[in-house]
C-alpha positions as CSV (number, residue, x, y, z in Angstrom):
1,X,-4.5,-0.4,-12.3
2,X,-5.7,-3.4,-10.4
3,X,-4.6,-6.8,-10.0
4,X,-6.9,-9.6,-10.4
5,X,-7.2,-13.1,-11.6
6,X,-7.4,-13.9,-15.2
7,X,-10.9,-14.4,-17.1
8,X,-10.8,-17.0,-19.1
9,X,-11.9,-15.3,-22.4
10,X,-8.3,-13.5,-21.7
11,X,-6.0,-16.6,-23.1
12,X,-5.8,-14.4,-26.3
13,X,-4.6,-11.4,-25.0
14,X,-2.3,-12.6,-22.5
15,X,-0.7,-14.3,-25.7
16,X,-0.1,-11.2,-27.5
17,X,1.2,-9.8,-24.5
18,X,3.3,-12.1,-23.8
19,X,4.2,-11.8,-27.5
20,X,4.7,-8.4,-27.7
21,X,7.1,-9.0,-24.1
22,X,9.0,-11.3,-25.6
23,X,9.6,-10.6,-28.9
24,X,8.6,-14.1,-30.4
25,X,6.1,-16.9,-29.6
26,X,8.1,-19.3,-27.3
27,X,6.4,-18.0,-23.5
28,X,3.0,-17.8,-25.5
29,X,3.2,-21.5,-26.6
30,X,4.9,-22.3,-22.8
31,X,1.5,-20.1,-21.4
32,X,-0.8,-22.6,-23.7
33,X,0.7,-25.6,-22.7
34,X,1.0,-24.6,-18.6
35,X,-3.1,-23.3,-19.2
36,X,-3.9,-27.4,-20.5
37,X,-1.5,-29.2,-18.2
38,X,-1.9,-31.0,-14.9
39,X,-0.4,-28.2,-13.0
40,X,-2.7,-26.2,-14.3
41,X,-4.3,-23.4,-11.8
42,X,-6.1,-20.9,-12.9
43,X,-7.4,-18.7,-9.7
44,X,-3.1,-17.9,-9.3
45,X,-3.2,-17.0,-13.0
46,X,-2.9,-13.1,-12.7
47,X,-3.0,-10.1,-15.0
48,X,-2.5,-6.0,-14.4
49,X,-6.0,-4.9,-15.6
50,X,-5.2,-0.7,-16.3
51,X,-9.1,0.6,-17.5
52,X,-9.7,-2.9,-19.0
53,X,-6.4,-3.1,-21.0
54,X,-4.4,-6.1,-19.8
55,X,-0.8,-4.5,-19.0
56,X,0.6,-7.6,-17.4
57,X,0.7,-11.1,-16.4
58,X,1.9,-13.8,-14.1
59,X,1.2,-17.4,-13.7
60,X,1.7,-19.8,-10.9
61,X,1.2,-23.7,-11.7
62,X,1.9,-26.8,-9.8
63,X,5.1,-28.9,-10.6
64,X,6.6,-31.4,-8.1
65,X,9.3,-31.7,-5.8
66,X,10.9,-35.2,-5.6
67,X,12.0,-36.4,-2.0
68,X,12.6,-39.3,-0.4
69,X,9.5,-40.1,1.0
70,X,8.0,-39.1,-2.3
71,X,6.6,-36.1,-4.4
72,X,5.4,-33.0,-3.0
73,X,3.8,-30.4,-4.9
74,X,5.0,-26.9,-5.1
75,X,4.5,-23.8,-7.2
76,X,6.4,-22.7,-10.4
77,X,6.0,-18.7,-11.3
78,X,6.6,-18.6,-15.2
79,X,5.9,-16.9,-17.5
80,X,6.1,-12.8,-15.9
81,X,5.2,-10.9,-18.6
82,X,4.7,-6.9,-19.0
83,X,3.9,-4.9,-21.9
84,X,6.6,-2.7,-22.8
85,X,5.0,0.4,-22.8
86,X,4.7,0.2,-19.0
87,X,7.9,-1.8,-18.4
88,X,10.3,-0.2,-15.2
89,X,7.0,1.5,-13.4
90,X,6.5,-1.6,-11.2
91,X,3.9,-3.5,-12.8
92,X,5.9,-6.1,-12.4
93,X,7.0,-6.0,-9.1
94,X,2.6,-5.8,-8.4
95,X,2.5,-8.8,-10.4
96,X,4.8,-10.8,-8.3
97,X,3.7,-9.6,-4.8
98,X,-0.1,-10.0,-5.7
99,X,1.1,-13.9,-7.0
100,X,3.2,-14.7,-3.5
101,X,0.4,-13.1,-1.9
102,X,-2.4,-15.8,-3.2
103,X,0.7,-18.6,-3.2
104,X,0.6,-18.2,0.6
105,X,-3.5,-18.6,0.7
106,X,-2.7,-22.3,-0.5
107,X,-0.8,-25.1,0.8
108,X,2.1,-25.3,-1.2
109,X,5.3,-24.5,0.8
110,X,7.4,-23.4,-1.8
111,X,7.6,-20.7,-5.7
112,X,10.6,-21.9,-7.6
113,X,11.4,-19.7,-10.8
114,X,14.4,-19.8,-12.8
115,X,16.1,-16.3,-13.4
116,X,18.5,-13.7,-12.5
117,X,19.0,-13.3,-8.8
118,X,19.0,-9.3,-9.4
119,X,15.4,-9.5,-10.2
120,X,14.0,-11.8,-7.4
121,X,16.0,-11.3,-4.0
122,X,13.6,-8.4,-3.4
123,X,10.6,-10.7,-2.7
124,X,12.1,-12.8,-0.7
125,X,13.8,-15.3,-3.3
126,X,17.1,-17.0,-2.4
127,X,19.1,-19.4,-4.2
128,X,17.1,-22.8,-4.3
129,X,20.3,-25.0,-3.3
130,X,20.6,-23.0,0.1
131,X,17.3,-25.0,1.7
132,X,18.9,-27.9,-0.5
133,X,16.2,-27.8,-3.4
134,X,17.7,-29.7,-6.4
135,X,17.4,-27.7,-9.9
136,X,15.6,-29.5,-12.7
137,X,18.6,-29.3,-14.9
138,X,22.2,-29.2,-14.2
139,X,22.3,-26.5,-16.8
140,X,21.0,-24.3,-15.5
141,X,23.4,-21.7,-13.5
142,X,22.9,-22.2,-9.5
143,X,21.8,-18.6,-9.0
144,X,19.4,-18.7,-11.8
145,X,17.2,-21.1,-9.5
146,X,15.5,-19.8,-7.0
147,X,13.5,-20.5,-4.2
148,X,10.8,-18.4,-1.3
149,X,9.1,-20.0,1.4
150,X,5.9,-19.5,1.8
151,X,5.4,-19.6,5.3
152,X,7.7,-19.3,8.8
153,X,6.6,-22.9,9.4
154,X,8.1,-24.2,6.5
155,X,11.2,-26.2,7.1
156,X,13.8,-26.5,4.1
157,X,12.7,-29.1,1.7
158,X,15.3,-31.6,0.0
159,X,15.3,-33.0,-3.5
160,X,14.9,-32.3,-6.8
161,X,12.5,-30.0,-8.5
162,X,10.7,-31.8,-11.6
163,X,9.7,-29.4,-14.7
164,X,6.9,-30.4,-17.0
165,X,7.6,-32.5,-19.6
166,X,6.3,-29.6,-22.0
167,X,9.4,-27.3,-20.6
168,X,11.9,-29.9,-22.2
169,X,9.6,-30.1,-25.5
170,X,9.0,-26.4,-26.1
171,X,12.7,-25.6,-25.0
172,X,11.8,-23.2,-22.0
173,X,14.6,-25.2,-19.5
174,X,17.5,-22.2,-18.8
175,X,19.8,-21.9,-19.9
């Protein structure tokens, strides 16, 4: 199994998987929309290629951080997706490594993502609010958001992480 970036003739099949992951159509339609939006970046969209069967996927796309002297962009790792069939062998946990790994070859100083704290403290994730980054939504549980540096130089940032407007629309905002 390798890791690599996605093709773009691969939009299908990383919606069936995600599909197939999910049970339903809601992170396939939040996939779409992240693909066609501003934040948009495909060279950190990322799928486990096993003998040219896609057996996961990971995305990483631009959103901003709102601080006093104005926005800074950061990165936003949604959706994670493995096929079930290969779920608990660590597919996964290649997924995310291989997507901090290319996060810290850009210039973004910060991946937020917004789930359970069990899953993420292993890569380096913390709870956002401890380097006083804001969640997008008072909603959703304090743990739930999370937070890595990208780099030893980067100092905690203050103020509020901004989600797409298409997270609010498609109902993909925790919790």
């Amino acid at each position: 199994m390798r890791i690599r970036p996605q093709h773009s003739h691969e939009s299908s099949d990383i919606a069936s998987l995600l599909e197939l992951a999910f049970g339903g159509s809601l992170v396939s339609r939040l996939y779409h929309r992240l693909r066609e939006s501003p934040g948009a970046l495909p060279r950190l969209s990322l799928v486990a290629d096993d003998d040219h069967r896609l057996v996961g996927h990971v995305m990483l796309s631009r959103i901003d951080l709102h601080c006093v002297d104005g926005p800074v962009g950061i990165l936003m790792l949604t959706p994670l997706a493995v096929s079930p069939d290969r779920q608990g062998v660590g597919v996964g946990s290649r997924l995310v490594r291989a997507a901090l790994a290319a996060a810290r070859r850009t210039a973004y100083p910060l991946v937020v993502l917004e789930d359970s704290p069990a899953h993420y403290t292993r890569f380096g994730f913390r709870t956002a609010s401890s380097v006083g980054v804001q969640r997008p939504s008072d909603p959703i549980p304090d743990a739930a958001f999370q937070v890595v540096t990208l780099g030893e130089d980067v100092a905690p940032s203050c103020g509020r992480v901004v989600y797409p407007q298409l997270m609010y629309e498609l109902g993909a905002v925790g919790p």
